[in-house]
Every structure is written in C-alpha cells, then in structure tokens.
C-alpha positions in Angstrom: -18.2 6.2 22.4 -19.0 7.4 19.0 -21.8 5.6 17.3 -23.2 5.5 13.8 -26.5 5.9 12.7 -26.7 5.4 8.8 -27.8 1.8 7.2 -24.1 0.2 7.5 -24.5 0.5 11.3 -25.3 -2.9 13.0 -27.8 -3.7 15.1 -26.1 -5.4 18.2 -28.0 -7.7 21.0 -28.7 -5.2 22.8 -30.8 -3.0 20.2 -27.9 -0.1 20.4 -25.9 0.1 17.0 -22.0 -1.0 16.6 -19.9 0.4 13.9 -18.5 -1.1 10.9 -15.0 -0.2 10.9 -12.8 -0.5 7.4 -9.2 -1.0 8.3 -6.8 -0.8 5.1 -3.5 -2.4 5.5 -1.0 -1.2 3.0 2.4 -1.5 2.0 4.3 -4.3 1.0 7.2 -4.5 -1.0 5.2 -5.5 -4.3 8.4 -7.6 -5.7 6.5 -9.3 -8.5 5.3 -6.5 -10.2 8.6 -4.7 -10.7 10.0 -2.3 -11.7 6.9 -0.4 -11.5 6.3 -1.5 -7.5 9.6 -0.8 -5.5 9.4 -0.7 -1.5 10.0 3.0 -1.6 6.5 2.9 -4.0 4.5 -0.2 -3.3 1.9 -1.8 -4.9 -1.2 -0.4 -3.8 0.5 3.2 -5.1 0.5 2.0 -8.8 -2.0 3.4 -11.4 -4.1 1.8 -12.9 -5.0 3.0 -16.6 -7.9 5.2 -15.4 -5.7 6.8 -13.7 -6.2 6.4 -10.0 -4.4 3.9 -7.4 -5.2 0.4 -5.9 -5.1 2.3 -2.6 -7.3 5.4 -4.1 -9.7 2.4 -5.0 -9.6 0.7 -1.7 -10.3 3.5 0.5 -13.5 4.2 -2.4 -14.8 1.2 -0.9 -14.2 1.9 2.6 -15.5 5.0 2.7 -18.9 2.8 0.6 -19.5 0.6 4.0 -17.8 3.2 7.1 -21.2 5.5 6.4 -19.8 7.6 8.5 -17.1 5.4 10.9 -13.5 6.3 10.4 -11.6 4.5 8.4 -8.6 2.9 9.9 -5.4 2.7 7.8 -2.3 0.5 9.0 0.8 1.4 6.6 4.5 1.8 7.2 6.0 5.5 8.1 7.6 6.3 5.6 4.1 5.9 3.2 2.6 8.2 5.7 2.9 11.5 3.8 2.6 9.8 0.8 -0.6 8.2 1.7 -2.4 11.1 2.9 -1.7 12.8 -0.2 -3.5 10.1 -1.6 -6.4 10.4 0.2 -6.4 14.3 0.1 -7.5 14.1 -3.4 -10.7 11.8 -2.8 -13.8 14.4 -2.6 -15.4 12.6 0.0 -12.4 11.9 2.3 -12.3 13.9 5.5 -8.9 13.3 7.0 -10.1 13.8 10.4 -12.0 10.6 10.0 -9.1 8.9 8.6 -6.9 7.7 11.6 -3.7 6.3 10.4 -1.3 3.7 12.7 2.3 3.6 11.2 4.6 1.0 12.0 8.4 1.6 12.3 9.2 -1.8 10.1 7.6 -4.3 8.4 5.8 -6.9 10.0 3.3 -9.6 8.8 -0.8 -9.3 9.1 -1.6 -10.5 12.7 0.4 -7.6 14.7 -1.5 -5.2 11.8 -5.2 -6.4 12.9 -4.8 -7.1 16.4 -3.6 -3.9 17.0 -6.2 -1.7 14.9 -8.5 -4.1 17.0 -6.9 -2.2 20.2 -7.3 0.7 18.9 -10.6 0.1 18.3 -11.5 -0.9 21.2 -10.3 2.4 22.4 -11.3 5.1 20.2 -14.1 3.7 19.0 -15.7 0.5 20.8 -15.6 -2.8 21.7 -18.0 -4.1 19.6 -16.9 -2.2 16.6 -17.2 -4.5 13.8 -13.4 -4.6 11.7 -13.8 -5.0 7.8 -10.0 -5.7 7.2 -9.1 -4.9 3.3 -5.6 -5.2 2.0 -4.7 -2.2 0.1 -3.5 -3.7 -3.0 -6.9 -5.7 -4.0 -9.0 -4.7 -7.3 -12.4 -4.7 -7.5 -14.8 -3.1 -9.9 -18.2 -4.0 -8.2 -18.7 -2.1 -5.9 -22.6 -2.5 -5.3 -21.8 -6.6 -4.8 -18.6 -6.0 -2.9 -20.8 -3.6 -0.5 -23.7 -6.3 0.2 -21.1 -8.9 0.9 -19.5 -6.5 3.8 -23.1 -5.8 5.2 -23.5 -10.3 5.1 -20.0 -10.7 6.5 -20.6 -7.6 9.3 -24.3 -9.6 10.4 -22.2 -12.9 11.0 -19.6 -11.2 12.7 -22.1 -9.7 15.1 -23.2 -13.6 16.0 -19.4 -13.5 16.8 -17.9 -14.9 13.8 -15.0 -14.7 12.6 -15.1 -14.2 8.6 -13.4 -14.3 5.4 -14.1 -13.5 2.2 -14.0 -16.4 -0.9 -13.9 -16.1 -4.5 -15.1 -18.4 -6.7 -12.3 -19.7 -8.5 -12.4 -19.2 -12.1 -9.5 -21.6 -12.9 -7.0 -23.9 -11.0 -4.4 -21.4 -10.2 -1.7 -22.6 -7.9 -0.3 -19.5 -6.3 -3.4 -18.6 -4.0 -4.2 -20.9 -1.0 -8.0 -21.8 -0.9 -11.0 -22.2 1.6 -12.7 -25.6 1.6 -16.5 -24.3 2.6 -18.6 -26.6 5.2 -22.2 -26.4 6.2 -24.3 -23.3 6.1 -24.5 -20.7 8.8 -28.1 -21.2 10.2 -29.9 -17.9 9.6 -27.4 -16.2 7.8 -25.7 -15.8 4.2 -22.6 -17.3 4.9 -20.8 -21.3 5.4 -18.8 -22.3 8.4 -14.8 -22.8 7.1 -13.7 -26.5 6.3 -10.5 -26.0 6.2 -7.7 -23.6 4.9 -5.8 -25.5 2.5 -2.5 -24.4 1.3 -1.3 -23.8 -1.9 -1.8 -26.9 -4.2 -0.1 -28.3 -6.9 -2.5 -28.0 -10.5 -3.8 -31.3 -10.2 -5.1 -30.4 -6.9 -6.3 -27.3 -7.3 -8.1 -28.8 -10.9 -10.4 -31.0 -8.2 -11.0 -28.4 -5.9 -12.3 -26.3 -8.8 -13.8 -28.8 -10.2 -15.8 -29.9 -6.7 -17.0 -26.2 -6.2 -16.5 -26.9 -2.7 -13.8 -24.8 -2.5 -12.9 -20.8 -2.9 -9.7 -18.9 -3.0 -8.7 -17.1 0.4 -9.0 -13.5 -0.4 -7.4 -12.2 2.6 -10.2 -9.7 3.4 -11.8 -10.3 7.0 -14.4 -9.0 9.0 -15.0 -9.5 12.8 -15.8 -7.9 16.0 -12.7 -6.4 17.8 -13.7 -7.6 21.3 -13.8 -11.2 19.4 -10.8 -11.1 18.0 -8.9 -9.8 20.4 -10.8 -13.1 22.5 -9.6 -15.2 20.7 -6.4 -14.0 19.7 -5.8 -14.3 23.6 -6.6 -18.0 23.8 -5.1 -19.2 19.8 -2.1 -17.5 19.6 -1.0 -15.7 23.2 2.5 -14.8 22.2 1.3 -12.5 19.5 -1.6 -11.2 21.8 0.5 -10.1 24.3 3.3 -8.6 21.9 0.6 -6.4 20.4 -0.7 -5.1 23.9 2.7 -4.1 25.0 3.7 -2.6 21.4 -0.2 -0.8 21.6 1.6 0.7 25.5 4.2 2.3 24.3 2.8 3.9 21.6 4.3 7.5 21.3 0.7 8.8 20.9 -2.7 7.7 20.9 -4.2 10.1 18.5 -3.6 9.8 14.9 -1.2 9.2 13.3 0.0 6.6 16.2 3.0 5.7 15.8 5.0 2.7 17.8 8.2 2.0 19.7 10.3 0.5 17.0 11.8 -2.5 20.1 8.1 -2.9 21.3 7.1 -3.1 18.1 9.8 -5.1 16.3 9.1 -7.8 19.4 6.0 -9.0 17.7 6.0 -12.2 16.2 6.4 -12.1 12.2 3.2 -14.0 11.0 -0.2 -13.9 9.3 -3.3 -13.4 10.4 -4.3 -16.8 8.8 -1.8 -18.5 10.4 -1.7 -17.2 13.7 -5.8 -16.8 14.1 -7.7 -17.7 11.3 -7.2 -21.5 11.1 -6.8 -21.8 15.0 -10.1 -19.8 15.9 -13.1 -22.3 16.8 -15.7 -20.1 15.2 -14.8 -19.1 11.2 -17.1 -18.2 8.8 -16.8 -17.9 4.8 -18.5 -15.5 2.6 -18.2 -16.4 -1.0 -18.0 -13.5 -3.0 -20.4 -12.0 -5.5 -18.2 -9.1 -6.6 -14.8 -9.3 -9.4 -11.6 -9.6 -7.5 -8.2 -9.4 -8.4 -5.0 -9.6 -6.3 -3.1 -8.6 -9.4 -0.3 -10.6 -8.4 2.0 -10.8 -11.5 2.6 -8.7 -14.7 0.5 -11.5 -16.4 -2.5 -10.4 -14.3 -1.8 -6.8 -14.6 -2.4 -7.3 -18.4 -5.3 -8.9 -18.7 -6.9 -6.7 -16.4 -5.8 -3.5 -18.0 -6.3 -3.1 -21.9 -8.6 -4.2 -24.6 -6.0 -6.8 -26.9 -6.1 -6.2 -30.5 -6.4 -8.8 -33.0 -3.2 -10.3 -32.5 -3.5 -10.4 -28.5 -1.1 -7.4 -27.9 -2.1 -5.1 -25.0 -0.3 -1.5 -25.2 -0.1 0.6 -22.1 1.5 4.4 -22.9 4.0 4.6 -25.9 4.9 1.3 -28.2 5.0 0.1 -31.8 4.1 -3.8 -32.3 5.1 -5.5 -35.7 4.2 -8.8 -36.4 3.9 -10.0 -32.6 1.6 -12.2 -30.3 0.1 -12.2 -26.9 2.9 -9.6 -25.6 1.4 -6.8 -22.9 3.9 -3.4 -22.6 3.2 -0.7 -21.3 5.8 2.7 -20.8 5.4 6.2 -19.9 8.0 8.0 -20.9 9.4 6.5 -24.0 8.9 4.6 -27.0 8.8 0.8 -27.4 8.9 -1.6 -30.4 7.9 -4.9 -30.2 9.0 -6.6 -33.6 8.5 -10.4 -33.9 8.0 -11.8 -30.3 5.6 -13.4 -29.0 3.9 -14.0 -25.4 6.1 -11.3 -23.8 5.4 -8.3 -21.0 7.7 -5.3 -21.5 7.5 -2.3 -18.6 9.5 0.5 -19.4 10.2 2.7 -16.7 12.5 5.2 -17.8 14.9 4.3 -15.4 14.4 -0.1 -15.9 13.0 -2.1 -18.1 11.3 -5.2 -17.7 11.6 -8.4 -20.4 9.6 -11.9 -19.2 7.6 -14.4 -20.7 4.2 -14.3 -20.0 4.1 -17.6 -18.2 7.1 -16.6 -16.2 6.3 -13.0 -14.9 5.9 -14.5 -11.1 9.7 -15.0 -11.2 10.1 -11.3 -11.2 10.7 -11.3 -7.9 14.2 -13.1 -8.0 15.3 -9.9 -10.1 14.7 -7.5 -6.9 16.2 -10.0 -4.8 19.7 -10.1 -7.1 19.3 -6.2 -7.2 19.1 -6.2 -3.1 21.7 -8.6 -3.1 24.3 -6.2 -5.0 22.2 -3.2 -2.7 21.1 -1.3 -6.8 19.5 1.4 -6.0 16.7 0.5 -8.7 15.2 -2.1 -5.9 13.9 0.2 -3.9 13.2 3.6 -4.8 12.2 5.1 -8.8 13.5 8.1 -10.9 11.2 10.1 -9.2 11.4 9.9 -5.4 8.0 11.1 -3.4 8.7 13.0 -0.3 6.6 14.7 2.5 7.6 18.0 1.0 7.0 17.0 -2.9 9.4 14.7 -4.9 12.4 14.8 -7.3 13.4 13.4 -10.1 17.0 12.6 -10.9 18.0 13.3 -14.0 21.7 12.5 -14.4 23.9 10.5 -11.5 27.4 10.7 -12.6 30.8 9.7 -10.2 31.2 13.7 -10.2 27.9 15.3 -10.2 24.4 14.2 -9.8 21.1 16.9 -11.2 17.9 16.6 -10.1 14.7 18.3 -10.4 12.9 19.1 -7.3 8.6 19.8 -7.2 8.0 21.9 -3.5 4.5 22.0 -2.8 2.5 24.8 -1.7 3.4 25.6 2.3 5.9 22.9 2.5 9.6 23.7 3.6 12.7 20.5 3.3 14.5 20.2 6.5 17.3 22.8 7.7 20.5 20.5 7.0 24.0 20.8 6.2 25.9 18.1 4.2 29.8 17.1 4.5 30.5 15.7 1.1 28.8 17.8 -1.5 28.5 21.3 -2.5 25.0 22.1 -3.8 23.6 24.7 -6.8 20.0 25.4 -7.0 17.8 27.2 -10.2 14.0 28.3 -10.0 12.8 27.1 -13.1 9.2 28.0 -11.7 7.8 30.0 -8.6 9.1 31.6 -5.9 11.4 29.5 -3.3 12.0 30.7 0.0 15.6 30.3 0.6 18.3 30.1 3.8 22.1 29.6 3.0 23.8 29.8 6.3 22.3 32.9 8.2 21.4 34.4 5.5 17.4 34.5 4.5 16.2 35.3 0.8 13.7 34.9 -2.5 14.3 32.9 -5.2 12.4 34.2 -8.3 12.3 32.3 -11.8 15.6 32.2 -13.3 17.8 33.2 -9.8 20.5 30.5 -8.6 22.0 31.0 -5.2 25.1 28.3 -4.4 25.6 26.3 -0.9 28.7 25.5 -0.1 29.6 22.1 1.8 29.3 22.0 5.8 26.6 24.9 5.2 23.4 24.7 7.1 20.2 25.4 4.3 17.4 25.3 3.8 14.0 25.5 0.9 10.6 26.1 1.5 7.9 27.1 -0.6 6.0 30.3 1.1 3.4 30.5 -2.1 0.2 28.8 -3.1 1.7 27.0 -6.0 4.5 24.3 -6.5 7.8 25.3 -7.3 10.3 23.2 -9.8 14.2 24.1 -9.3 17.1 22.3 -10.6 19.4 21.0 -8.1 23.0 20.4 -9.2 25.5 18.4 -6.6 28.8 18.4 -7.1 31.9 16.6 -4.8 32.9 13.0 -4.2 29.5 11.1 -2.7 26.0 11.6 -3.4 24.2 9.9 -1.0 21.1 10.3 1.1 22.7 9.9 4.1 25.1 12.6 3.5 22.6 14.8 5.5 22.7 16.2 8.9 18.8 17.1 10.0 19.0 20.2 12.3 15.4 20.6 12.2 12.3 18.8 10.3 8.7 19.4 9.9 7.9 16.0 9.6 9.9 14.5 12.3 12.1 12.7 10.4 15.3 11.0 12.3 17.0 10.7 9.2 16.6 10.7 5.6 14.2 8.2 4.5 
C-alpha cells in the first residue's frame, strides 16, 4: 500500500498515516449555460476570462491537498482524451499520478463515488480518506479552501461522513441547503440537521435569516472503507450494482474503463440521496473559502468582469450604446448592444444566445427543443475536440461540407473508409503523413491528394508540430457515422 508522508497525510488510530485522496467528477451536460457548454464540451471545459478551465482549476486544488496521493478523476469516455490534455498542460501534474475511471454513459453521483471508493480501496487503501470535488465548482481561495479539506479529512478519520456548506449570501431558491445541528466534540465541524430541499423564497429568506442553515455544496469527504460501510447497509441496491460494475471492469489500471450492461445496471441517483441523508453519522463543514457553482449565465457574469458605469459587463468583442445591466460576451465576432437593458448575449460563432437576466436558468429548455428536433448545435460546437486534435467546420452545405482539421504532434486519425462521400485534403501547414488505399506518401504545404469513396485512408502527423489541412467533402450525406473504423489508436468503436 502506498502511503504519504507530507502534512496533508492523516494520522490514523493506529499512528500509521492514510492518504487524502481528491476524486474529481466531471462531465455533465452543462444545459443552462448554453451555447457555450454542449455535452460534447461540458461545463467544467469552459474558460474562464484568465484563461484557464473550471476543471484546470479544480485539479489546481487537488493537486493543493493530494501532497503527493493520486488524484482520482471520474469522467465519461469520450472526455478522456480531452481531459488529459487538459491536465498535460498543468506544470505540476504528473499523469502517472492521475488515474482516470471512464464510464461508458452517464450516470448520477452515487455509482461515481462508490466506485472511486473501490478503487481505492484497491490501489490505494482502505482507509484512504476521499475529498470528492465536482469538476465544474469555482473557487478563488485556495489557502481557505485547503484548511477546510484538512478539517473535513480529521472528521472523516473519526469516521464521519462530511459535506461542505457555504454560508448563504442571499435566499436563492435553486440550491438545496444543510440545516447544521450541534458541534462535533473536538473538532471543527457540526453534525447535519437535516438536508432540506430546494425552498420556495420565503423559505429560504428564514433559513438565511436564522444562520442555521448553509447551502449543500456537493463537495464530500470520507473514508472509503466508511462509505463503502455504509453504503452497504443505506442503500444495498446501489452497493451491490457498483461491486459488480467495479468486476467487470475491462482493466484495473488506469484508465479503467467499465462494461457498459454492468455499468448501465446501476441505479440513477445522487449521492445525497442515496447516502448522504440516510447515513447515521454526517458531518458539516461550513466553508471559509468563495464558492460558486456558476449555475446560470447570470452567475457567469457577475463573476467574470468588472461592470462599467452603466452595469454592462463585456467579454471579447461588443459595442454597448445606451444600455443597462446586460453581460455579453463573444469570441469571434462583433456585438452591439443598442438600448436594452438587463440582457446576457453569448455569441458563439455558430449560436447566439438572447435572455433576460432574471430568466437565464430557463436556458436549459432551448437544448431540450434543440434535442427534441436532434440540431446538431445541442451537442457538439464549431470546433469539435478529438483525441487526435480537432476541426473546425467551416461551411456545411446539402452538397459539400469544408472543414479545417489541427493534427497534433505524433498523432494519426483512424484508417477508415466511408460509403457516401468522396474526400479532398490541402496542407495549409506542416507535413501530413498520408495513406490513400495502398498507397503511402508526404503531404507538404500547399500539396492536395483526393480520396475517393469506399477508399480505405488514412492522416497522421509524423512531425513535432501540428498540422492544419483543409478537408473538403463532397457527395450526398455528411455524417459522422458515415465511417467504417478498420483500425484506431484510441480504441474507438465508432465515431464519437
């Protein structure tokens, strides 16, 4: 059993040490903060306006209490790659000390923890202590969110189960709270009341009001051997689900990855609701550090910009004449605001976003209409990231479609073939590694080669830089799944 030895390391009973143990759960499908969160890029992928992500800044914190421990991350497959590029750019990330499990679906919190607990238990101990920390969170203190974890990780080795509370700084109705009881004897920390639901404002204007109560962050800390207890005895079904979906994974070693029927036959619930408020033992630690969930465009702009004098705040490119309270924020192209008042405007390139301020949390009923007519625009972005690199589609017409295509350095697309389309590809940059049929070549700068339909291809870039082409499709459907894998690096089934 590995053990730590730095000052996040816990003194158990016994006098040995146990582990604090960060797991990040990420993904989501981010609906509210469309159409800059899309399932194909969640939430905790969006930038913030220094530049880095929610999940760049969650696994900073991580990293802050592990001292050393590996840092557990829980995400869906398909953000595997994408992830790990993510964490490739942190300077103090070793990836070997970054074990990932990917599931095959979505599923809700409890199979998420209980089986990082099992895998904790296995790799490395028992009484490794979980600090559970949802990948789309934002928190700028970083010394007071640090101390919190090391109060949270002393009750937990008393065998407490914990959550985190934050003070509420208003009666907000969309977060469910934690009524705080007694004190902990001996530590910094209350035994739970109650978790209350989402109230009404009137409620929620007494419970603020009564300082008794704190909102439920949805960060945890525990021991793994205690949850998994208790788990066992509070909610069986999901216990048991995650032990034989832990059984069949197709590897132990990271990244572990799960049988999508074994998996899929867990039960869809929360860790709150299937733990949490059943467990006989539940502690509260009310925070000291900011927190946001950054649940809606409203709260996205009043974390993100200084206002000016009229309350605007201006992400990227816009013009605002004689307007109020409005947030907007685009990218790629310019926006004029002329005369409104108390709106948020997201340009995308490929959407744009119009909502009042006050109704921003309704955003999610405009991914649900664009599921429900299966727009493309629900799930994926202009630019689409991909093991390999990403591309960026710039025209989709009923008789072509052109996209530009980034390669990165040492990374090759699968050999494929496709029935519907004929394909033409330009270097506009670098040198691509090319195979049309049986025949193997270079691609310098300015050099086309053509694929024919029914033609097994394939790129790869054999140099140390990226390579940009121009990838022109021509024929009578488009579509992802108008490709036949023959072979892929990244064991891919099927186009994702």
């Amino acid at each position: 059993m590995r053990r730590a030895s730095g000052e996040n390391a816990l003194a158990t009973g016994n006098g040995e040490l146990s582990m604090l143990v960060p797991v990040i759960l990420s993904g989501g499908a981010g609906t509210r903060l469309w159409p800059v969160s899309r399932s194909a890029y969640p939430k905790p992928f969006m930038r913030m306006g220094d530049g880095e992500s929610l999940l760049r800044k969650t696994l900073d914190r991580a990293l802050l209490c592990a001292d050393g421990a590996p840092v557990l991350t829980v995400t869906g497959r398909d953000y595997y790659f994408l992830t790990r590029d993510e964490y490739a750019q942190h300077a103090q990330a070793d990836l070997d000390r970054l074990p990932f499990l990917l599931e095959p679906a979505g599923r809700n919190t409890a199979p998420a923890v209980v089986l990082a607990a099992l895998h904790a238990c296995e790799h490395v101990g028992a009484d490794a202590t979980l600090l559970v920390l949802p990948a789309d969170h934002l928190i700028r203190d970083l010394d007071a969110f640090v101390a919190d974890a090391r109060r949270a990780a002393a009750l937990a080795q008393d065998g407490w189960l914990v959550t985190f509370g934050i003070r509420p700084t208003h009666p907000e109705t969309g977060f469910g709270y934690v009524r705080m009881g007694e004190a902990v004897p001996g530590r910094e920390g209350r035994e739970v009341g109650a978790f209350v639901e989402k109230p009404s404002r009137e409620v929620a204007e007494s419970y603020v009001a009564s300082g008794d109560y704190v909102w439920n962050s949805g960060m945890f800390c525990f021991r793994a051997d205690a949850l998994l207890d208790v788990a066992a005895k509070v909610c069986p079904d999901v216990y048991a689900a995650a032990q034989a979906c832990h059984a069949h994974a197709t590897s132990h070693e990271s990244p572990v990855e799960f049988a999508r029927d074994a998996f899929l036959a867990q039960p869809d619930i929360s860790i709150d609701y299937a733990i949490m408020e059943r467990a006989p033992k539940v502690a509260v630690v009310p925070a000291t550090f900011d927190w946001s969930d950054i649940g809606s465009w409203k709260a996205m702009s009043d974390l993100e910009t200084e206002a000016d004098g009229d309350g605007n705040r201006v992400r990227g490119q816009a013009i605002v004449v004689e307007s109020e309270n409005c947030y907007i924020q685009s990218d790629t192209r310019m926006v004029a605001a002329v005369g409104v008042q108390d709106l948020v405007i997201v340009d995308t390139g490929d959407a744009v976003l119009v909502s009042h301020r006050e109704r921003a949390q309704q955003v999610k009923l405009v991914v649900e209409r664009l599921r429900a007519v299966n727009h493309a625009a629900a799930s994926v972005h202009q630019t689409v990231h991909r093991p390999w690199g990403s591309y960026t589609v710039l025209e989709d017409a009923d008789d072509c479609k052109v996209k530009r295509l980034t390669v990165k350095p040492g990374h090759v697309l699968s050999l494929q073939l496709h029935h519907r389309r004929s394909e033409h590809w330009t270097v506009v940059e670098g040198t691509a590694k090319v195979r049309v049929g049986e025949r193997e070549f270079l691609l310098n700068r300015n050099e086309s080669t053509y694929i024919p339909m029914n033609t097994v291809h394939r790129l790869e870039n054999p140099t140390g830089t990226d390579i940009h082409l121009i990838e022109v499709q021509c024929g009578d459907y488009f579509g992802e799944d108008d490709i036949v894998r023959l072979e892929d690096r990244y064991g891919r089934a099927k186009i994702t």
